[in-house]
C-alpha positions as CSV (number, residue, x, y, z in Angstrom):
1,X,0.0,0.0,0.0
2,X,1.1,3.5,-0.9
3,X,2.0,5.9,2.1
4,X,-0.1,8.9,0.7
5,X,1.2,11.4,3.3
6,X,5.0,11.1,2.0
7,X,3.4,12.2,-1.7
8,X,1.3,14.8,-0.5
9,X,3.5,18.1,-1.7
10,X,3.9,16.1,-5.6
11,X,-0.1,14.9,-5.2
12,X,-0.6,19.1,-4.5
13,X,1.6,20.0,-7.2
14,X,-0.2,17.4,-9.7
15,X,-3.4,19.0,-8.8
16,X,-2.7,22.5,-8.9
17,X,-0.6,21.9,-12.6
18,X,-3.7,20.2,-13.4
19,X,-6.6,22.8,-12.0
20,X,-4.4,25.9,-13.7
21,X,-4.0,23.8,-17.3
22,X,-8.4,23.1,-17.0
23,X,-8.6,26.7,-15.8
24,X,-6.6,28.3,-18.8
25,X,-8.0,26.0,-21.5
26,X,-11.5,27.1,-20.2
27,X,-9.9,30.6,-20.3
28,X,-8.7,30.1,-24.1
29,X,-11.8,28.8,-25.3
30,X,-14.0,31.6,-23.7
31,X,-11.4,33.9,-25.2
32,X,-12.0,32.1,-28.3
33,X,-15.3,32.5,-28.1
34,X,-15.9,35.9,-27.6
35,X,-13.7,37.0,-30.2
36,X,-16.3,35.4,-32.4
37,X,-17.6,38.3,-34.8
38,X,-21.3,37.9,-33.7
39,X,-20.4,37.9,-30.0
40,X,-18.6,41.1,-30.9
41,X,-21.2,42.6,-32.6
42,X,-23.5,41.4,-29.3
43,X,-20.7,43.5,-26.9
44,X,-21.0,46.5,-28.9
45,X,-25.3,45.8,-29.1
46,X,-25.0,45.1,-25.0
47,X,-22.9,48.5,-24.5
48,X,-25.2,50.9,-27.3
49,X,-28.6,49.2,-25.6
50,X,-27.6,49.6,-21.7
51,X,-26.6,53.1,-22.6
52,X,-29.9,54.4,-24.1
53,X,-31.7,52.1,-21.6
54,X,-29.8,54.5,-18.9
55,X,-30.7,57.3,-20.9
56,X,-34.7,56.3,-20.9
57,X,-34.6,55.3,-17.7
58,X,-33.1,58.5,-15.8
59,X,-35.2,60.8,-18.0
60,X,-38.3,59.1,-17.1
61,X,-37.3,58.3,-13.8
62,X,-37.5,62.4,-13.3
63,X,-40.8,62.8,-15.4
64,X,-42.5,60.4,-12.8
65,X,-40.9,62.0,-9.9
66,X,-42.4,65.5,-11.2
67,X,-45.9,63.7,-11.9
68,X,-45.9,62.6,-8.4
69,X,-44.9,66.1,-7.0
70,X,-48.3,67.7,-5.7
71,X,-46.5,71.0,-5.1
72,X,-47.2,73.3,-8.2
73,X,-43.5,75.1,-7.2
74,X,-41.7,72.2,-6.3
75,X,-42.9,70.6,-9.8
76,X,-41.8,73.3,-11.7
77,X,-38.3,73.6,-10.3
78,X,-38.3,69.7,-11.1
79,X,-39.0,70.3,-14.6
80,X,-36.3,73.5,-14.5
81,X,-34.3,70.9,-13.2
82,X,-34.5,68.4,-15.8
83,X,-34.5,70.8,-18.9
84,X,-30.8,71.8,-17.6
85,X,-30.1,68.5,-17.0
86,X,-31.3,66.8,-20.8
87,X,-28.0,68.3,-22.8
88,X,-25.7,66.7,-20.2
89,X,-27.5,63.5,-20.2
90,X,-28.2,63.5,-23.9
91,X,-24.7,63.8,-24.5
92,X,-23.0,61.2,-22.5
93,X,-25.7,59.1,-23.7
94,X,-24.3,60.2,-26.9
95,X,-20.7,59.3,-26.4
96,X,-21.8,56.2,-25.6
97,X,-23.4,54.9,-28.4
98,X,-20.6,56.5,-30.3
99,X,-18.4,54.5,-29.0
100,X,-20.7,51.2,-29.1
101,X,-21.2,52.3,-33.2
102,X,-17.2,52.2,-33.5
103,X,-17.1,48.4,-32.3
104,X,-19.8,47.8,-33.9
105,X,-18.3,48.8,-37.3
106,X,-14.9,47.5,-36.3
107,X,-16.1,43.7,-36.6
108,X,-14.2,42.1,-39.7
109,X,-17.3,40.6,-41.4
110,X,-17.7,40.1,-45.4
111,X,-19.6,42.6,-46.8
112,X,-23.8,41.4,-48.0
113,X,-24.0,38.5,-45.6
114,X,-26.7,38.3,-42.7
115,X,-24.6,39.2,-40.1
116,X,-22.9,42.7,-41.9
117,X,-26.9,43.4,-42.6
118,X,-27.7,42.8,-39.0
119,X,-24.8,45.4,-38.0
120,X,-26.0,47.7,-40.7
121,X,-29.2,47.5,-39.3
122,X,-28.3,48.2,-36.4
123,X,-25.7,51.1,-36.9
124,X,-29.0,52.7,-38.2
125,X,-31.0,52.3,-35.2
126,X,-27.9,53.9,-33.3
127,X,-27.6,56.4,-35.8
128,X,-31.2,57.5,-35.1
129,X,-30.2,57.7,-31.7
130,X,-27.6,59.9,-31.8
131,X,-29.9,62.0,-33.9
132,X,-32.0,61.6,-31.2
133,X,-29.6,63.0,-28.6
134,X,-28.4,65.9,-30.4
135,X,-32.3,66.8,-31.2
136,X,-32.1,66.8,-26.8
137,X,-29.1,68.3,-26.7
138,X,-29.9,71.5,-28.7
139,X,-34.0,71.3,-27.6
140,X,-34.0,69.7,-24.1
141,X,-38.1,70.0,-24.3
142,X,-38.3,67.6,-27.1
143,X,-37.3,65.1,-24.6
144,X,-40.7,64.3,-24.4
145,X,-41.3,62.6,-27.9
146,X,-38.9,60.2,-29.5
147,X,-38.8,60.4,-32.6
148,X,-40.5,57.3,-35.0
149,X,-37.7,56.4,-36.5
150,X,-36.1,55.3,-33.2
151,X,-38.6,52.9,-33.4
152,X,-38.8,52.1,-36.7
153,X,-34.8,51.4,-36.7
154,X,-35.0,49.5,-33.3
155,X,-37.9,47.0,-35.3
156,X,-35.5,46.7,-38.6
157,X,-32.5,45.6,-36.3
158,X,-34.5,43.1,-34.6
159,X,-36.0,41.3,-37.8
160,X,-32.0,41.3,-38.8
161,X,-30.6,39.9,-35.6
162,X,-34.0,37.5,-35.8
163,X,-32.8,36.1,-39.5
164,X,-28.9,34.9,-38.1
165,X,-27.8,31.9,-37.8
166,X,-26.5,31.7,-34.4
167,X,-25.9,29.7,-31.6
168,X,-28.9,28.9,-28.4
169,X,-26.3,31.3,-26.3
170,X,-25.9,33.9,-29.1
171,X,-29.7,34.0,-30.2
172,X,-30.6,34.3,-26.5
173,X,-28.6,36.9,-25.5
174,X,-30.3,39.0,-28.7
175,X,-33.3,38.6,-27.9
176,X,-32.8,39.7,-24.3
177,X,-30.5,42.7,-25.9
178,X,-33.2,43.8,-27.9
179,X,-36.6,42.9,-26.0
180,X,-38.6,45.6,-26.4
């Protein structure tokens, strides 16, 4: 029989050579795997939607805040408030999806295949963002209505991303990027 105490320190070594080899070829392959041009293209989605999702959310965050104000005063120096507040929002909002639009178009895909037309589709719906933002940024009171195309954009992207060919992780994680 083997004395297993005497072999600990080489049984520990084995083990940890063997747990930091499993852990770096997990590593490489999830390295692999995101450098996949569709999970790319899903970073730069992720970034552009959580950015005008932070937009939307603050600015109607403080429109509910000011419906639920009862004080006439106090509502209006909540609305003051906001007006000042739109060009600063609107433009990091804007920077954002700037940047998201420059990964976006920085995937290596060929040019005419479902994926490039998903991007394309995309990059317009950003690009009617940022249209969007610097509409806020010059008229802070036209906040209040977004402009169809946003929409319109947002619907063409999905219907791209919805005709890929991608994998039960990659389609999932589109359709929770761009739920409505």
């Amino acid at each position: 029989m083997l004395n297993l105490r005497n072999h600990r320190v080489l049984l520990s070594a084995v083990g940890a050579f063997l747990v930091a080899g499993a852990g770096s070829g997990i590593a490489w392959s999830q390295a692999e795997r995101t450098s996949e041009p569709a999970d790319v293209l899903l970073d730069a989605v992720e970034h552009s939607e959580s950015t005008m999702r932070d937009y939307i959310d603050e600015i109607s965050g403080r429109f509910d805040e000011i419906e639920a104000t009862s004080d006439v005063e106090q509502k209006e120096e909540l609305a003051a408030a906001l007006m000042t507040d739109v060009p600063d929002l609107a433009e990091e909002a804007r920077a954002g999806v700037l940047t998201a639009k420059e990964d976006a178009k920085a995937v290596p895909l060929p040019d005419g295949g479902k994926l490039d037309r998903a991007r394309d589709a995309y990059v317009a719906h950003i690009d009617a963002w940022i249209a969007e933002y610097d509409q806020a940024i010059l008229s802070p009171a036209g906040v209040v209505e977004v402009e169809p195309r946003v929409n319109r954009t947002f619907d063409q992207a999905v219907a791209a991303f919805g005709r890929l060919d991608l994998d039960a992780d990659q389609e999932g994680r589109a359709a929770e990027l761009l739920a409505d």
